[in-house]
MARKOL-58144 format. One record per residue (C-alpha): x, y, z. Coordinates in steps of 0.5 Angstrom, whole numbers, plus 500, padded with zeros to 3 digits. Layout:
<atoms>
XYZ;...
</atoms>
This chain:
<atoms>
841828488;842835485;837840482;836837474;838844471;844845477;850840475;853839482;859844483;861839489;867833487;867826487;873825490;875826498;876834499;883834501;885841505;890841499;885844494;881846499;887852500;888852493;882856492;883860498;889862495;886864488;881868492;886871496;890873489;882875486;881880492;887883491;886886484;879886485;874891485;873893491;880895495;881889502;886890507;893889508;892886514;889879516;883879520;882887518;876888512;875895509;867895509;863891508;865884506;863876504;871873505;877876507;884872509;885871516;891869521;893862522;890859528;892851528;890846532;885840534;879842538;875835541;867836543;861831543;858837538;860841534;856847530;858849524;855857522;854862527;846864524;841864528;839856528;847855529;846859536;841857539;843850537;850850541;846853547;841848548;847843546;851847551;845845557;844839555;851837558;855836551;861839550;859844544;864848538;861854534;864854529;862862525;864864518;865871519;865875526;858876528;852871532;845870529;845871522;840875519;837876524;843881528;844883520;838888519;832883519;829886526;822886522;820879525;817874519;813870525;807866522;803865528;806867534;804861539;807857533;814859536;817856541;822853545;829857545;826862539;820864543;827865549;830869545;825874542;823874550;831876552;831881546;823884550;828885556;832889554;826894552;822893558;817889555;815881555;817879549;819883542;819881535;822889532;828890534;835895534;840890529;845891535;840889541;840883537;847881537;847883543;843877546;846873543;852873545;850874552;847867550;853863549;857866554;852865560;852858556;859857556;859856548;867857546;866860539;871860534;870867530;872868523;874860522;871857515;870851513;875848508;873841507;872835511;876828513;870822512;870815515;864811512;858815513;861819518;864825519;871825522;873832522;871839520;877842517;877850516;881856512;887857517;888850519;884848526;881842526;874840530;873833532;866831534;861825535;855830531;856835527;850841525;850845519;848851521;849855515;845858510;848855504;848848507;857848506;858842511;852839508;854839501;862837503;859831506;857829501;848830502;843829497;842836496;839841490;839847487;833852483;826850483;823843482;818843476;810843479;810835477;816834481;812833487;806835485;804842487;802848484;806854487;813851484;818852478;816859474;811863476;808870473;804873478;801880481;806880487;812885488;811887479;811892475;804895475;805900469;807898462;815899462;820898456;825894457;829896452;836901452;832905446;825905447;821900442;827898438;829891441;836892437;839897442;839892447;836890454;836895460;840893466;838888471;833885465;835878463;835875456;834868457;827866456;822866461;819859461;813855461;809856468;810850474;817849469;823847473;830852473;836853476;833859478;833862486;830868490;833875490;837877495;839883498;841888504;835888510;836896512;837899518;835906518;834912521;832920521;836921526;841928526;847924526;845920520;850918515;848919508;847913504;854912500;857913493;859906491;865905488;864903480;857907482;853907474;847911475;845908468;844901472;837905475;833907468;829902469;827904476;827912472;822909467;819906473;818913477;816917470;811913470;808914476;809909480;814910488;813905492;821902492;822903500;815903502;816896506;820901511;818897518;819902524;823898529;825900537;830906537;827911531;830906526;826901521;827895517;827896510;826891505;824890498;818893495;815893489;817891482;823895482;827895489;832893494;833885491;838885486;834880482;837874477;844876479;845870485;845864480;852862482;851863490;849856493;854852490;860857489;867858492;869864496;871867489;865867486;860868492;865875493;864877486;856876488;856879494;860886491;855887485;849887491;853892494;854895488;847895486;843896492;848902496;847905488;840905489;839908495;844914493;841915486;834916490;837920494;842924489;840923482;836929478;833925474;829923480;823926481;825932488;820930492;823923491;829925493;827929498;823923502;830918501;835924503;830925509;833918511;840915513;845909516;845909523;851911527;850907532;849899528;855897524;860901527;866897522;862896516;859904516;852903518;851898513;848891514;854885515;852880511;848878505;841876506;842868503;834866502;835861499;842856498;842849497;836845500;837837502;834831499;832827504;827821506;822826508;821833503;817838506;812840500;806845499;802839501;804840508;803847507;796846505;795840511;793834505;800831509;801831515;808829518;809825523;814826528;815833528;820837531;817844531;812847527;813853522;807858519;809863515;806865507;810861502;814866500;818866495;821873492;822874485;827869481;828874474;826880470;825878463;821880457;814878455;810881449;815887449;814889456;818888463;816883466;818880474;817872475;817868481;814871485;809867490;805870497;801865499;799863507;798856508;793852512;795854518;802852523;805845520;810841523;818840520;818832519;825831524;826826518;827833513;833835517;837829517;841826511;837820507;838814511;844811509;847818507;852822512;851819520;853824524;850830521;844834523;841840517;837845520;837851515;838847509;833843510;829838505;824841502;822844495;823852493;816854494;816849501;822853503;819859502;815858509;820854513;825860511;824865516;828866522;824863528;823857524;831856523;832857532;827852534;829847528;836849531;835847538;831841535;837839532;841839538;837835543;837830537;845831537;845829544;840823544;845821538;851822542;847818549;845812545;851812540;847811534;846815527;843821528;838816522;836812529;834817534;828815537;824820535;819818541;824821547;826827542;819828542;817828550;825832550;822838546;816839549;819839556;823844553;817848551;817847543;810847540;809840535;802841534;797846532;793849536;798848542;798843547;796838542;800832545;798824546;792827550;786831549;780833552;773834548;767837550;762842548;766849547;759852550;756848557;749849559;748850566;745845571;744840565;749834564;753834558;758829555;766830556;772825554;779825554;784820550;790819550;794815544;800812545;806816540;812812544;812808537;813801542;807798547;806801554;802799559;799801566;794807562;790811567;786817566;782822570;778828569;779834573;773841572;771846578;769842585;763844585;761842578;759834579;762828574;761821573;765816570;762813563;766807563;772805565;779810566;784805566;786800561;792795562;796795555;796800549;799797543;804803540;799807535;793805539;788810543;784810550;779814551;775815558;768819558;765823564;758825564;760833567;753839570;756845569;754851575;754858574;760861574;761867580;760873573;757872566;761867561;767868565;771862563;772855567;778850566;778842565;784839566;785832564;792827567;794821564;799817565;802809562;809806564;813805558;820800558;820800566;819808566;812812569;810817563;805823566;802828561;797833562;792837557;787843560;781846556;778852556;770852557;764857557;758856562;753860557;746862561;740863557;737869554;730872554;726869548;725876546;733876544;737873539;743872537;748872531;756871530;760871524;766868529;766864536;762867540;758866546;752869550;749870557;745874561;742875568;738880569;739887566;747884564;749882558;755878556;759876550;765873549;767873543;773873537;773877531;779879527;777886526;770891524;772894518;773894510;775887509;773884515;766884519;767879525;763879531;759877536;752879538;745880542;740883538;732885538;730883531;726888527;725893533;728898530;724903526;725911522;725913530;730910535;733911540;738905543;741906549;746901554;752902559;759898557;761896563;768893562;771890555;777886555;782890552;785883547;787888543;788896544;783896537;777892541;770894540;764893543;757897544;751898540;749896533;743898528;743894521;738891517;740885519;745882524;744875522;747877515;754879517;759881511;752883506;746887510;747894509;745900513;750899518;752903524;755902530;757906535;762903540;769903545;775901544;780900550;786904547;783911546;776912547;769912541;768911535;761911530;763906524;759906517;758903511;758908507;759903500;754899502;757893502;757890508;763892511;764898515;769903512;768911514;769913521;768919526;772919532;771922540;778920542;779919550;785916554;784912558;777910556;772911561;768905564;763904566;760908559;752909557;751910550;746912545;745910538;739914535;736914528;731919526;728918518;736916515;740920520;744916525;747919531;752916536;753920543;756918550;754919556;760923560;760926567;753927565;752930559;751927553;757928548;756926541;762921537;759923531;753922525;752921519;745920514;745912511;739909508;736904511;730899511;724901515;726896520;732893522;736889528;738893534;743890539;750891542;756886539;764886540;770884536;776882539;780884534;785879536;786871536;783870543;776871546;775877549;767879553;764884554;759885559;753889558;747893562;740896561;739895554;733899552;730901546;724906544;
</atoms>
């Protein structure tokens, strides 16, 4: 199926190798009047570079699979391929491992960390390795490579560098050999199309589109045109060479095309660009003057800056070694918008024609901002401070090898990831790894609306939270090719694309796709007829996460997140039969802390369990005190059931707070989970929250409603705080109302932060956030820690108490009403729990 704007480049006659190599030859021949000037010899570019010709290397190579791109999806399925016992060939366009992301791309798009698992979460551990940490998503493009080609060679992956795919032999529904440029050939049971443009995919003859559906297409609402508020321009600019006068034609990079209706589907594609590494270093290199560099194609981005507006690299993310990731940023930047139409579908000719103007465009760019006088000097002055590294990219001068391809063709097939499964209306079932980033999609045109410059396409929306990839949107349509898994240019609409695209979602899909190769191969069958059940119960032992939260598997337990103490509460595990045949012999048990008593309610064992169908088993659990306040207690449940002759065990735990009661004259309020105990003196809270400041007003707390007046003084000593992150806070709070989080106002806290000592936040606004801050910087923090909140009329003032004498942290006059909630609170500022635990609370 091809894209209704996008007629297919694909023939409709078998690829022979004979015209395969005869559009080889016309790039060869184009190369050599080009443009850019290539190398005489073979295998030997001049800079950066797309297609270059490369010296014959002929012959047969035979494996169970063979992994065709060398991204960093293509890696890691070759190393799993590899463990698993299959004999594997990865096939690579060019001469590098791991795609973008040994290419520039160090600032990790991650989602949701512990939706990353399997061989991804390995492989940002390996690269954590290497800077002494447990694992890192920032890293140098070099440390990268690095890891991956300690991977395949600890693997023992044979990789056969700088061999291109030039066509295919079909037998049926299967592919019988994958052919490339300098004529080897490669024989396997299961092929996986690694790249980023779906090549073998397509040659393959797969269903596939290009562009962006219509909204209608699959009933969505972020799909096809879009004008929206992302990455535009944010002062009216003229779009025209003379300014007002429409005649004088269009400034460069600006399209004459119509725009489109909103929700209308195109043969559009987001932009592509170069993802920077740079550096401040003293051995720099300076950004470099293209060949064919015309400053002319920057006036926009002049027009841009005159009217006050600098933002093009503010997306320098800083990575390990001095160096940053650059992206795009703003309406005018590094993505060369409206110039990759031509990309996914076109030969080596095009690609490469496409691949120099990026060059052209974005090497230009940052030489202008750097160099032009036309640029404001203080701008000059910020970009020139900034250069290539010395020690990346050695061959291709310290600028990136590759293009960064965010979006090829996609597969059409039986399942189609869309925005419904981004936002949890649908739900796949047989997910093969799970993915959480924003639908992201970068813009897709620069066009003209009301006399004015106007970017389209653009899209950052989150989505629910961590979806699952259907295992049935990385393989072809069921009786389309047999023998080929897709797990990059995978089936799904642009806007759903537009999340699942990121780097550690291509890994794990990757891996997936080699364990599902390798169960075809075991079984003989069509990669159509794995039977997702096994492939399911092999990826989560290779430590993938399938579901949200994590963990989630055949069985769960439920009970009260908080248990009271002594009192019996009602806790129960399930266990529901995902095999997709009947099972038999079910057992369940329950495990929790030996001294707290369980009694079953009702049977732990069934004989059968239909496929589809649940069991559940019910225990009657008394929770005892814990040794300290609120400190966590674990419940474990095992299950067990026997399918075709094999015993299948799985267990699931959950955590669970024993909470003890406080005195009637305290309270309690939360704006996020949070949980309460007190003994005596001791006051403990356990508690989430995203942060305490500006947009964010997320906490746990143990208060005295009403108990403080025009003339306080609030003291207790923070005797430990969890350090979930270095940003925690926990301490003392006076505000109107605790119970109203986000709204009451005369807010102040004077609290501890694990990192670097005390803070006394207010809202100085008077909208219910806490937005001005005084500090009293300490490392480490010390703890035990007494502290002092004091209001007087509308002065509040904070003090620590340190080696005894009182310290101030800060003061501030805020109106208040004439009686307000007094207390302590934390925030975790993380997505965990984190306690802290309290003493001698005293107010006066």
């Amino acid at each position: 199926m091809v894209n209704e704007h996008q007629q297919s480049a694909e023939p409709t006659t078998p690829l022979t190798r004979r015209t395969v190599l005869g559009g080889a030859g016309a790039a060869a021949l184009w190369l050599a009047t080009g443009p850019t000037t290539a190398t005489a010899e073979p295998g030997r570019p001049a800079g950066p570079r797309y297609w270059y010709p490369v010296r014959p290397d002929p012959g047969e190579v035979r494996t169970d699979v063979c992994v065709y791109g060398g991204t960093s999806a293509g890696v890691a399925a070759a190393v799993r391929a590899a463990r698993a016992g299959r004999s594997v060939a990865l096939v690579v366009f060019g001469r590098h491992l791991g795609g973008l992301t040994s290419s520039g791309l160090g600032a990790t798009d991650t989602g949701k960390i512990d939706a990353i698992g399997g061989l991804a979460r390995e492989f940002y551990r390996r690269v954590g390795a290497h800077y002494g940490r447990a694992e890192s998503f920032a890293f140098e493009p070099h440390i990268a490579e690095r890891v991956f080609d300690e991977w395949v060679v600890e693997a023992g992956v044979p990789v056969y560098r700088e061999h291109r795919l030039a066509g295919v032999d079909l037998a049926g529904d299967r592919i019988t050999a994958l052919r490339t440029e300098n004529r080897k050939v490669f024989r396997a049971s299961v092929y996986i199309d690694a790249s980023y443009e779906g090549d073998l995919m397509a040659a393959a003859r797969v269903s596939h589109t290009v562009g962006r559906e219509s909204n209608a297409t699959y009933g969505e609402t972020l799909n096809g045109v879009q004008f929206r508020t992302g990455h535009q321009f944010r002062q009216p600019i003229d779009p025209y060479v003379v300014p007002g006068d429409p005649a004088s034609g269009l400034l460069p990079g600006i399209q004459s095309e119509p725009p489109g209706d909103p929700g209308e589907g195109d043969h559009r594609i987001q932009a592509f660009n170069f993802r920077l590494c740079l550096t401040k270093a003293a051995d720099r290199l300076p950004f470099p003057r293209p060949t064919g560099y015309d400053p002319t194609r920057y006036e926009l981005l002049r027009r841009y800056l005159d009217a006050g507006v600098w933002d093009a690299i503010r997306l320098n993310t800083p990575m390990p070694g001095g160096k940053t990731d650059l992206n795009n940023n703003g309406a005018v930047s590094s993505d060369n918008i409206g110039r990759n139409y031509a990309w996914p579908a076109g030969d080596h000719q095009t690609r490469q024609r496409i691949f120099d103007d990026h060059l052209r465009y974005q090497q230009g760019l940052m030489y202008f901002l750097a160099n032009d006088p036309a640029v404001p000097a203080a701008v000059r002055a910020e970009v020139s401070a900034w250069g290539l590294p010395a020690d990346e990219f050695g061959e291709t001068g310290g600028w990136p090898h590759e293009l960064y391809i965010r979006e090829g063709r996609r597969m059409v097939a039986d399942y189609v990831v869309t925005e419904h499964d981004c936002r949890w209306t649908t739900t796949a079932p047989d997910p093969v790894g799970l993915a959480s980033y924003n639908m992201d999609s970068h813009n897709c045109a620069r066009v003209v609306v009301d006399g004015l410059a106007r970017n389209e396409g653009d899209v950052q929306v989150g989505p629910a939270g961590p979806y699952g990839i259907s295992y049935r949107a990385i393989v072809p349509a069921r009786g389309e090719c047999a023998n080929l898994v897709v797990p990059v240019a995978l089936s799904a609409s642009h806007i759903a694309f537009g999340s699942a695209r990121m780097e550690p979602v291509f890994m794990l899909l990757g891996h997936a796709a080699a364990a599902a190769a390798s169960l075809a191969v075991d079984g003989g069958t069509a990669v159509q007829d794995v039977p997702y059940p096994t492939l399911r119960r092999g990826l989560l032992a290779d430590g993938m996460v399938l579901t949200w939260p994590p963990g989630q598997g055949p069985v769960t337990v439920e009970s009260p997140a908080s248990l009271p103490v002594g009192e019996p509460a009602e806790v129960t595990a399930t266990v529901r039969n995902e095999e997709g045949a009947p099972v038999e012999e079910v057992s369940l048990d329950l495990a929790a802390p030996p001294d707290w008593p369980r009694t079953p309610d009702g049977p732990q064992t069934a004989p059968a369990l239909a496929a589809g169908a649940a069991f559940t088993a019910t225990w009657s659990l008394t929770a005892r005190a814990p040794a300290e306040l609120l400190a966590p207690a674990t419940l474990t449940a095992d299950a067990g059931y026997t399918v075709a002759g094999e015993r299948v065990a799985y267990t699931v735990s959950r955590t669970v707070t024993v909470a003890e009661p406080l005195d009637p004259a305290l309270a309690t309020a939360a704006s996020t989970e949070a949980h309460f105990g007190q003994r005596g003196a001791d006051l403990a809270i356990l508690a989430g929250g995203s942060d305490l400041w500006t947009g964010a007003d997320e906490y746990g707390a143990i208060l005295r409603p009403g108990a403080a007046g025009p003339d306080t003084v609030a003291e207790v000593t923070l005797v430990s705080q969890d350090a979930t992150d270095p940003n925690a806070r926990a301490g003392l709070v006076i505000r109107d109302d605790l119970r109203a989080p986000g709204s009451s106002t005369g807010y102040v806290a004077l609290v501890a932060k694990p990192a670097n000592g005390f803070l006394l936040l207010w809202d100085a606004s008077g909208d219910g956030r806490l937005d001005s801050v005084a500090r009293l910087e300490l490392s480490p923090t010390p703890y035990p820690a007494r502290l002092r909140l004091a209001r007087s009329g509308t002065r509040f003032t904070g003090s620590v108490l340190l080696d005894g004498t009182w310290r101030q942290v800060g003061a501030v006059d805020l109106p208040a009403a004439a009686t307000q909630d007094v207390g302590v609170l934390t925030c975790a500022h993380a997505r965990v729990l984190g306690r802290a635990l309290f003493r001698d609370l005293t107010v006066s």
